[in-house]
C-alpha positions as CSV (number, residue, x, y, z in Angstrom):
1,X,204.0,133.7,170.1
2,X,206.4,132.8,172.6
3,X,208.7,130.1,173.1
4,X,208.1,127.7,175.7
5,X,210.3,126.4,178.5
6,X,210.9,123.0,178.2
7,X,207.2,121.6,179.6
8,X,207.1,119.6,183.0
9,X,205.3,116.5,183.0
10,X,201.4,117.2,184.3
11,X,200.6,117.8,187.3
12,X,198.4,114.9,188.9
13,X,195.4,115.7,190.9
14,X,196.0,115.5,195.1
15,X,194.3,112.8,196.7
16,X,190.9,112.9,198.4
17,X,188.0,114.2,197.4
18,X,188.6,116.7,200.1
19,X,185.7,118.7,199.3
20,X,183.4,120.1,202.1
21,X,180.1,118.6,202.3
22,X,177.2,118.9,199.3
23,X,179.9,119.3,196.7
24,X,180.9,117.0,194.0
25,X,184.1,117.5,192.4
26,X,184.0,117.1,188.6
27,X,187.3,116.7,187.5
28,X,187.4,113.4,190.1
29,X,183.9,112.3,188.5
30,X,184.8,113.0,184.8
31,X,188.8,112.8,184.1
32,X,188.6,113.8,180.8
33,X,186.7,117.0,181.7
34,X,190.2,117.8,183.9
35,X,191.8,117.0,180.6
36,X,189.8,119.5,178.0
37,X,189.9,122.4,181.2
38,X,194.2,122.0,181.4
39,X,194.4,122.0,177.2
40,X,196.4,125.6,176.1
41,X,193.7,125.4,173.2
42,X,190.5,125.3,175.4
43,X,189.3,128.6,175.9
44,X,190.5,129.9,172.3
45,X,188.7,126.9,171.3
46,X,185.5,128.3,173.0
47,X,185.8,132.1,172.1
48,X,186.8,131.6,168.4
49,X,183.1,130.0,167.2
50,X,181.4,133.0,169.6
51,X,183.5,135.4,167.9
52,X,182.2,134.6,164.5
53,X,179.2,134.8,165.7
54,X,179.2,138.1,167.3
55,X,180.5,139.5,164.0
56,X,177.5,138.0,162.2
57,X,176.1,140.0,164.7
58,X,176.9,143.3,164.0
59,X,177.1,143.0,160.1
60,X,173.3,142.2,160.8
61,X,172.4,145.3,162.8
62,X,174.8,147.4,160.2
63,X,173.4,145.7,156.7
64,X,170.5,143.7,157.8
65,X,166.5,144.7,157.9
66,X,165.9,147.2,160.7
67,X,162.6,145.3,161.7
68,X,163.8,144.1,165.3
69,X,162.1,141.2,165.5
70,X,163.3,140.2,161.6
71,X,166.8,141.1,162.3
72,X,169.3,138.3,163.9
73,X,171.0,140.3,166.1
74,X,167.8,141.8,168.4
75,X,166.0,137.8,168.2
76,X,169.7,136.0,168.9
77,X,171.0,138.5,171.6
78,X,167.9,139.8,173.3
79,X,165.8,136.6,172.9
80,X,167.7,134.2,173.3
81,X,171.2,134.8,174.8
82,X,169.3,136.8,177.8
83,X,167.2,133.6,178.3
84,X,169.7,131.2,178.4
85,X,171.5,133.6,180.0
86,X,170.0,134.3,183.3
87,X,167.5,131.0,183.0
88,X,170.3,128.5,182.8
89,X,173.7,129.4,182.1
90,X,174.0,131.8,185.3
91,X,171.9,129.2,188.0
92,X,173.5,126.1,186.9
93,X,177.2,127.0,185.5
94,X,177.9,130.2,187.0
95,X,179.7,132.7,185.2
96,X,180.3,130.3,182.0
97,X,179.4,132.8,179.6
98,X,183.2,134.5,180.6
99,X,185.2,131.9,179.3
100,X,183.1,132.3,176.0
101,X,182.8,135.9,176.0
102,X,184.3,137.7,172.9
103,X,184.8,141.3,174.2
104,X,188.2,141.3,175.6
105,X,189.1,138.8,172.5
106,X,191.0,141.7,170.6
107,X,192.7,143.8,174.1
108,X,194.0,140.3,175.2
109,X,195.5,139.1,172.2
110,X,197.1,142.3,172.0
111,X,198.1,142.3,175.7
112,X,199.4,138.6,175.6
113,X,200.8,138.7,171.9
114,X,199.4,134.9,172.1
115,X,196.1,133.6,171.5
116,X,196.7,130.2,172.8
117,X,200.7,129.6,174.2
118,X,201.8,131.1,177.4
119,X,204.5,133.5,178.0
120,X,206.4,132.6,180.5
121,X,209.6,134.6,182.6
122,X,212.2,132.8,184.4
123,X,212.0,134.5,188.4
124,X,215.7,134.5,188.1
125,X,216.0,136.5,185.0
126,X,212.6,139.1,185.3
127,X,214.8,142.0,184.3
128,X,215.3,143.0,180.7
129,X,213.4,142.2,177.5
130,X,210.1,143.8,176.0
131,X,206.5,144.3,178.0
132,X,206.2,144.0,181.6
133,X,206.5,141.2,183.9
134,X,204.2,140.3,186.4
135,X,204.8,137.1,188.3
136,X,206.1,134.5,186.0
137,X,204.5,136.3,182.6
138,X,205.1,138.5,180.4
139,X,203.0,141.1,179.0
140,X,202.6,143.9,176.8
141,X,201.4,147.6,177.0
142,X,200.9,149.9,179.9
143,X,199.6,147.1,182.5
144,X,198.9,149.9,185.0
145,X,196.8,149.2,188.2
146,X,193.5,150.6,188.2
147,X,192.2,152.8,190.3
148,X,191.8,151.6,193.9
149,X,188.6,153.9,194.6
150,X,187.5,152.5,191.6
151,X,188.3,148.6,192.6
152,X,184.3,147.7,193.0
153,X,181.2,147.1,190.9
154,X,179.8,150.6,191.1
155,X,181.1,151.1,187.7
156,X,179.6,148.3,186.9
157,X,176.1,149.0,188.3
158,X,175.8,152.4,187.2
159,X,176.7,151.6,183.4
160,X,174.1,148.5,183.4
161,X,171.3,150.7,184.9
162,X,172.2,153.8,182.0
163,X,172.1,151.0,179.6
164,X,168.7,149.1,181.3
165,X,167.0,152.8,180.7
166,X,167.1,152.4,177.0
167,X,166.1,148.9,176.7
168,X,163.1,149.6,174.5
169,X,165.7,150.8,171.7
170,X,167.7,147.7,172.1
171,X,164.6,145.4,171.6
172,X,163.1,147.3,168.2
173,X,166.6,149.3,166.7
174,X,169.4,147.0,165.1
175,X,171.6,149.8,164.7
176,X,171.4,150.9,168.7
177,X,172.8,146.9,169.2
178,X,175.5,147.5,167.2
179,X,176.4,151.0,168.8
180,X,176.5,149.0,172.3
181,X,178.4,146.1,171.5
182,X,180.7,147.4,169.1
183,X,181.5,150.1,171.8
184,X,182.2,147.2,174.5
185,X,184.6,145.5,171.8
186,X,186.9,148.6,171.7
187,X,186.1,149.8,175.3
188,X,187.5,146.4,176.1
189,X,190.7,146.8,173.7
190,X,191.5,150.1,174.8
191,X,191.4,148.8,178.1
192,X,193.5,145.8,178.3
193,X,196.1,148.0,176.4
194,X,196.3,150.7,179.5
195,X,195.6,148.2,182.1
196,X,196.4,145.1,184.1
197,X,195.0,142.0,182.5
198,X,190.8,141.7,182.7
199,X,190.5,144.9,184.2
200,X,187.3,145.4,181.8
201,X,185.6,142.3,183.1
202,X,186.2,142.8,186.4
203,X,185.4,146.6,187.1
204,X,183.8,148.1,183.8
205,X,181.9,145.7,181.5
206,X,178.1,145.8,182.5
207,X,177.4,142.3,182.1
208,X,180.0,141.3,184.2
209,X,178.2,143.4,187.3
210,X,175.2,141.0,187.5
211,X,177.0,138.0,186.7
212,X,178.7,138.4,189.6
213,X,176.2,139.2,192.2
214,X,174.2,136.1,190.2
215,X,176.6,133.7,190.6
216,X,176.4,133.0,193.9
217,X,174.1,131.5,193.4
218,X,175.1,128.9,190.8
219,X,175.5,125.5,191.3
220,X,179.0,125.6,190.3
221,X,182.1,127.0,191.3
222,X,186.4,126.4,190.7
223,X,187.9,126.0,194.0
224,X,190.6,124.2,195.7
225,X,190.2,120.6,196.3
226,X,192.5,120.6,199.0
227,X,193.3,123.2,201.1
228,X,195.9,122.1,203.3
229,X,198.0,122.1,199.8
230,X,197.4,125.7,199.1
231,X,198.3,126.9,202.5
232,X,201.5,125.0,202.2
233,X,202.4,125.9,198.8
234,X,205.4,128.1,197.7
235,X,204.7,128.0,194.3
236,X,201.5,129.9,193.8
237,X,201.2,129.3,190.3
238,X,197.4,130.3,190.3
239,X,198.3,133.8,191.3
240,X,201.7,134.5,189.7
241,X,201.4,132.0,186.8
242,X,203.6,129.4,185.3
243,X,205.0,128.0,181.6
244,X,201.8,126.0,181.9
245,X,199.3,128.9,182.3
246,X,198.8,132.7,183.0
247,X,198.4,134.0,186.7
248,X,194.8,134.7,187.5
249,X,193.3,137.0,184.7
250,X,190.6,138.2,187.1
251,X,193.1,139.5,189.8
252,X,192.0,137.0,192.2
253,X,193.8,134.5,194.4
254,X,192.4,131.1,193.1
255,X,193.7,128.9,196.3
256,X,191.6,132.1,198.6
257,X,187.9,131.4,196.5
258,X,185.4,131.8,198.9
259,X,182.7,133.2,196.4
260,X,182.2,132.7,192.9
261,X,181.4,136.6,192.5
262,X,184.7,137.7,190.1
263,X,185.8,134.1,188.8
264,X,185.2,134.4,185.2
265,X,186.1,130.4,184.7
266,X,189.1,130.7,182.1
267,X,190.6,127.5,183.9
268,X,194.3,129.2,183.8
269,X,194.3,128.5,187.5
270,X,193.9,124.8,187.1
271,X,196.6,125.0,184.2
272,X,199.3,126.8,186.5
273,X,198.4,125.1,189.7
274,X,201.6,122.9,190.2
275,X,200.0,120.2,192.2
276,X,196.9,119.9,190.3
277,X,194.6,121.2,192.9
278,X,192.2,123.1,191.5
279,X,189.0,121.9,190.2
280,X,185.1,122.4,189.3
281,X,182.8,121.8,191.9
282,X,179.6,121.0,191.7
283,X,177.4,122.2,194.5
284,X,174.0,123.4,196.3
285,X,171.9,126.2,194.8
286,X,173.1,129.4,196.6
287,X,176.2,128.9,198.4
288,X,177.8,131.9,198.4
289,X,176.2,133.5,201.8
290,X,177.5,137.0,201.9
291,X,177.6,140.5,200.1
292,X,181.2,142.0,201.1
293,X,179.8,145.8,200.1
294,X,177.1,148.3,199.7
295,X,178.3,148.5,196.1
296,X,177.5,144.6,196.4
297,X,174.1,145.4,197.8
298,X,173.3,148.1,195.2
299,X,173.5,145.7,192.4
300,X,170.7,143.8,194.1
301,X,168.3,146.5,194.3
302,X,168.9,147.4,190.9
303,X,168.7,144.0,189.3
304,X,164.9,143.4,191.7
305,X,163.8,147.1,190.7
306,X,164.5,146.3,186.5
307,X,162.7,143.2,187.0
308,X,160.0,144.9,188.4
309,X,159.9,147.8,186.4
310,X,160.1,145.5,183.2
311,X,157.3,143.5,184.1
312,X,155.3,146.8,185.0
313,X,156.2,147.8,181.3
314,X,156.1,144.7,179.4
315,X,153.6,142.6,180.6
316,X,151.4,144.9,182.6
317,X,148.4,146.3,181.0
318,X,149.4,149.6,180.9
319,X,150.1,150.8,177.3
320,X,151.2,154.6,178.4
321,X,154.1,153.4,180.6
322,X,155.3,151.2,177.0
323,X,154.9,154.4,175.4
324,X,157.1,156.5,177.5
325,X,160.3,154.0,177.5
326,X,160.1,153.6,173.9
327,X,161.4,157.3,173.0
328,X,162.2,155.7,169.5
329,X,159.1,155.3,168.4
330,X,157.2,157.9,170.4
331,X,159.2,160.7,170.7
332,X,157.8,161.7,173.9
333,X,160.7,163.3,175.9
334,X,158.1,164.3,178.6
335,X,157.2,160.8,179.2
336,X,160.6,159.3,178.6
337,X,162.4,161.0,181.5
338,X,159.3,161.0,183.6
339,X,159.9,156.8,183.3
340,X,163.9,156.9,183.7
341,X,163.8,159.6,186.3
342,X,161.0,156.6,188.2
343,X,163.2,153.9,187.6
344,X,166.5,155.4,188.3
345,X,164.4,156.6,191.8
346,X,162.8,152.8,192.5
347,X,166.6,151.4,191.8
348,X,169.1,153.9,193.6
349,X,166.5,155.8,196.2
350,X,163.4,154.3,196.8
351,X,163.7,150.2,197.1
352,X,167.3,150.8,199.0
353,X,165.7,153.2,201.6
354,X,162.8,151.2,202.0
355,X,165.2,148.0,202.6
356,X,167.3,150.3,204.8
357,X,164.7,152.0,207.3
358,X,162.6,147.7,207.2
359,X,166.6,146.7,208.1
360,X,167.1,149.8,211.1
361,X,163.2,148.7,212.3
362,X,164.5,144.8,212.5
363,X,167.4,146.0,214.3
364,X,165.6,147.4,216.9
365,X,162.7,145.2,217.5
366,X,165.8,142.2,218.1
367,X,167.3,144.5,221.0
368,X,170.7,143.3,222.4
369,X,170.8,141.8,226.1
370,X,172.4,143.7,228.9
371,X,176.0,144.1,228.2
372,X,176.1,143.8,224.8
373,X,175.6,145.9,221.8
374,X,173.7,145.1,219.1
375,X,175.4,144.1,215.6
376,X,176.6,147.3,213.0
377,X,174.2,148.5,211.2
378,X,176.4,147.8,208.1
379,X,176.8,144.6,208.9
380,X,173.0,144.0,209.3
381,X,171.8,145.8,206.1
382,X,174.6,143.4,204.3
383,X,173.3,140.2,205.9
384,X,169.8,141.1,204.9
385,X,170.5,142.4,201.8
386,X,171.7,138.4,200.5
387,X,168.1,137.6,199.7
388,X,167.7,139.9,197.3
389,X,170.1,137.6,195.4
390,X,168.1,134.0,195.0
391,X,164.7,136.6,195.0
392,X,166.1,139.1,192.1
393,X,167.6,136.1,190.1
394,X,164.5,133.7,190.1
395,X,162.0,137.3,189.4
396,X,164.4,137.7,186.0
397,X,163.8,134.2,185.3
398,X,159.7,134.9,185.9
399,X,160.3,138.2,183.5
400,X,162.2,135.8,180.7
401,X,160.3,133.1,180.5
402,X,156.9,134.2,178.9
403,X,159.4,136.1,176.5
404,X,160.9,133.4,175.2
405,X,157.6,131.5,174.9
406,X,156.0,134.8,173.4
407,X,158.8,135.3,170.8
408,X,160.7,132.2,170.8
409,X,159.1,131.7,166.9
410,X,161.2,134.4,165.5
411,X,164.2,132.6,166.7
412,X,163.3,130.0,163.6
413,X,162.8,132.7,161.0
414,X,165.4,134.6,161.7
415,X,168.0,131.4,161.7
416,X,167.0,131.3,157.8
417,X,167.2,134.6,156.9
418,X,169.4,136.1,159.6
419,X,169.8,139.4,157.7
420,X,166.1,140.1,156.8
421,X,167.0,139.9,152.6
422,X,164.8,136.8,152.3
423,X,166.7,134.4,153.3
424,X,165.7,130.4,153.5
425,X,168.6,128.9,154.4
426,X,166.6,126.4,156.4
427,X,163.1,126.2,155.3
428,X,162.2,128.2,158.8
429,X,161.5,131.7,157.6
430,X,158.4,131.5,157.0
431,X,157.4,129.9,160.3
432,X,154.2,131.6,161.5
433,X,154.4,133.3,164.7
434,X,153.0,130.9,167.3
435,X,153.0,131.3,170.8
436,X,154.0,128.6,172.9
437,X,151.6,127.5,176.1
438,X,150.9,131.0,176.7
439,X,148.1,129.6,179.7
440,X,150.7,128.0,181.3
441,X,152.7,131.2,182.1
442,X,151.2,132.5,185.2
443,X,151.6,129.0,186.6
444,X,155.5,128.9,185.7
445,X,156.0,132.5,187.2
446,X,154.4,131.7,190.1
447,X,156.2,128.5,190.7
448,X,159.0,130.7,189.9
449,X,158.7,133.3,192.3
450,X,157.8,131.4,195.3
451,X,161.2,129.4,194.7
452,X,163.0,132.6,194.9
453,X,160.8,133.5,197.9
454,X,161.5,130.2,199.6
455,X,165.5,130.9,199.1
456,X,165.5,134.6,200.1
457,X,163.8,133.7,203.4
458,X,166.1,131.0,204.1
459,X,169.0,133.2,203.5
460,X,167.7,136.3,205.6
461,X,166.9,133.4,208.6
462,X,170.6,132.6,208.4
463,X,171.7,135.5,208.7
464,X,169.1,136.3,211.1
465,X,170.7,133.8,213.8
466,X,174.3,134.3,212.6
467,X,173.8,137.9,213.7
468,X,170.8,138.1,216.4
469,X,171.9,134.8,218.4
470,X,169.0,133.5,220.0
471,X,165.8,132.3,217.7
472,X,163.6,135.0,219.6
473,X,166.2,137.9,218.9
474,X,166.9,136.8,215.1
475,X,163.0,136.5,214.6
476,X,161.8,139.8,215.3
477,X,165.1,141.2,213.4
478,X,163.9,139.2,210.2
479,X,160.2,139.9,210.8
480,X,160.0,143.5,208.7
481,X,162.6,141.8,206.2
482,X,160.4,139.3,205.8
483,X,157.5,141.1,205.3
484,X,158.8,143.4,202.8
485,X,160.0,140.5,200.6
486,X,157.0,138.9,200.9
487,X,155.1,142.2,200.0
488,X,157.6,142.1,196.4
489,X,156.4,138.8,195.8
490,X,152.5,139.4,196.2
491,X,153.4,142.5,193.9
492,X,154.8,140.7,191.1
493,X,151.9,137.8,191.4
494,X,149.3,141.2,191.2
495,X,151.0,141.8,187.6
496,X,151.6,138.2,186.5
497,X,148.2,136.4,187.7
498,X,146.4,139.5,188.8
């Protein structure tokens, strides 16, 4: 570890709340929350315990049972984590599970040579010494910049949908698990020892891709408090960093957030911030109102088609289409491709062309009055696109839920005998399998959906007037987008309530 200069006293927090309106900021509400988010200790204090448990993990999947639903790494990771997951952690915290994550662990201890002090650089004296310097840090390995054509999610959205196809191995093999998250823990080494900080999280790791289109919609965010401060700051210890904390991780400009998108929440920002103004806001469901790119937009349709290809498969009555994802267990080829060649189609081709030509209809039927020109089609498609986000995250959540009500029994047994060896470390492994409320499902999903539905309108209405000014103009040119999402919605309630 390095050595320290000698530590400034704290910064204290600017005066106000100068927060815009609907927001409550938490560090003013709960000092000591300010406190735990500026300790050095903080986020190794949060990784460490998740780390442990990741390994338990993975000896599971290697040693334990290969019985899925006996094994604690299928129950733990693609029971529960997923339903916690998207059903709370994502709406209501944002991306949270990123300052808990344990993938880059290894790659940034190796990239820092610290796990909890900072390294910091004299500007004056940058020059000389081992690693590189970037801003006011030091760090080790290459650190080369990525790749600017590949500086987007696409990456991202790709890798998630390759991995999506195979979901049926994930849910019944132990051993497939442990292939894909051991392979993210060295992806992720390898990574951070080539390139720039959390170049993983923000451009390769899966997860991270619908966390981030997800998180806009969260009801929480890290922003500035002030922003007159930011603009008149010479310091920008957020971005370059500081003896009190490491510039932005996540390659960001913490005093710029507009969106919650690529903030993965480590809190360096509020530790480096000289004047104490960043902090955790509090704030209305879905406030991040725009996609900035088609690669933006393509997560969308992918994370809406997997939810409805999952439900199709999972809950729908239709045992053959079961039978053809789960190539494990049924070997047929035929049928396997014949289901990811239809689901890659729905995600990449069909749902983005059918949004694009209901989009280029919308456009039309709006018109532009004499003299002017009607808005880019781009810029249209984007605008409209922003629904898909409340309406793909609350149709996971309608997917999850009867899982977790379905399955959340094995939870029990498998928290006494985590390995499958016969275990009864808490008297729960013998817990019959009991579904929970099962009749109340279709009620939840329903009450689920039409929340999404209710969202997703009132974005695409926004951006309706933002674009077509003039509540005639921006009605017809939301009409067909309208209709479509609707027509989604009365598909999912066809499989849920039939």
């Amino acid at each position: 570890m390095s050595a320290l200069p000698h530590a400034a006293p704290a910064p204290q927090p600017t005066p106000g709340p100068k927060v815009r309106s609907g927001r409550i900021d938490l560090f003013l509400r709960f000092p000591r929350l300010r406190w735990l988010a500026e300790r050095r200790w903080f986020q190794f204090a949060v990784v460490l315990p998740n780390l442990g448990l990741f390994l338990l993990f993975l000896s599971a999947g290697l040693f334990g049972t290969p019985v899925g639903n006996r094994n604690i790494i299928i129950v733990f990771v693609w029971i529960l984590w997923w339903f916690l997951l998207i059903s709370a952690l994502v709406p209501f915290t944002s991306r949270i599970w990123c300052t808990v994550c344990p993938f880059p662990f290894f790659g940034e201890w190796a990239q820092r040579r610290a796990l909890v002090q900072v390294r910091a650089v004299d500007p004056k004296k940058k020059k000389g010494g081992p690693g590189v310097v970037i801003g006011r840090n030091r760090y080790f390995g290459k650190n080369l910049k990525w790749p600017k054509a590949l500086s987007n999610i696409w990456l991202q959205n790709i890798g998630f949908l390759a991995l999506c196809t195979f979901s049926a191995l994930f849910l019944t093999r132990p051993i497939v698990s442990v292939i894909v998250l051991g392979s993210l823990f060295v992806i992720a080494t390898v990574l951070h020892l080539v390139y720039r900080q959390r170049t993983f999280c923000s451009y390769v790791c899966p997860v991270s891709g619908f966390l981030s289109l997800f998180s806009m919609a969260s009801m929480t965010e890290v922003r500035p408090r002030d922003l007159d401060v930011c603009q008149t700051c010479t310091d920008k210890g957020c971005l370059a960093g500081s003896d009190k904390g490491w510039g932005c991780p996540w390659l960001i400009y913490p005093s710029k957030l507009e969106r919650n998108n690529y903030c993965g929440l480590c809190m360096e920002c509020v530790k480096a911030c000289p004047h104490g103004n960043m902090t955790v806001n509090l704030r209305p469901f879905l406030s991040d109102g725009w996609l900035k790119g088609y690669d933006e937009s393509y997560k969308a349709f992918i994370m809406l088609s997997l939810a409805l290809a999952y439900s199709v498969i999972y809950l729908g009555p239709w045992a053959f289409l079961k039978d053809w994802a789960n190539i494990a267990e049924k070997h047929d080829w035929a049928g396997f491709f014949t289901y990811a060649g239809a689901l890659w189609a729905l995600a990449l081709v069909v749902l983005p062309g059918t949004y694009y030509l209901v989009v280029r209809l919308g456009r039309s039927l709006a018109g532009a009055p004499a003299g002017t020109t009607a808005p880019p089609t781009k810029d249209v498609f984007l605008g409209f696109a922003h629904p898909l986000v409340p309406l793909g995250l609350l149709a996971w959540v309608a997917f999850s839920f009867p899982l977790m009500l379905v399955n959340g029994s094995y939870i029990l047994q498998v928290l006494s005998d985590p390995f499958g060896w016969g275990w009864d470390l808490f008297h729960t492994a013998h817990v019959a399998w009991t579904p929970v409320v099962p009749w109340w499902t279709p009620y939840i999903q329903v009450a689920l959906l039409l929340t999404g539905l209710f969202f997703a309108l009132r974005s695409g209405a926004r951006h309706a007037r933002r674009l077509f000014p003039g509540g005639a103009r921006a009605l017809r040119a939301f009409a067909p987008v309208a209709l479509l999402l609707g027509g989604i919605v009365a598909g999912f309630f066809t499989l849920y309530v039939g």
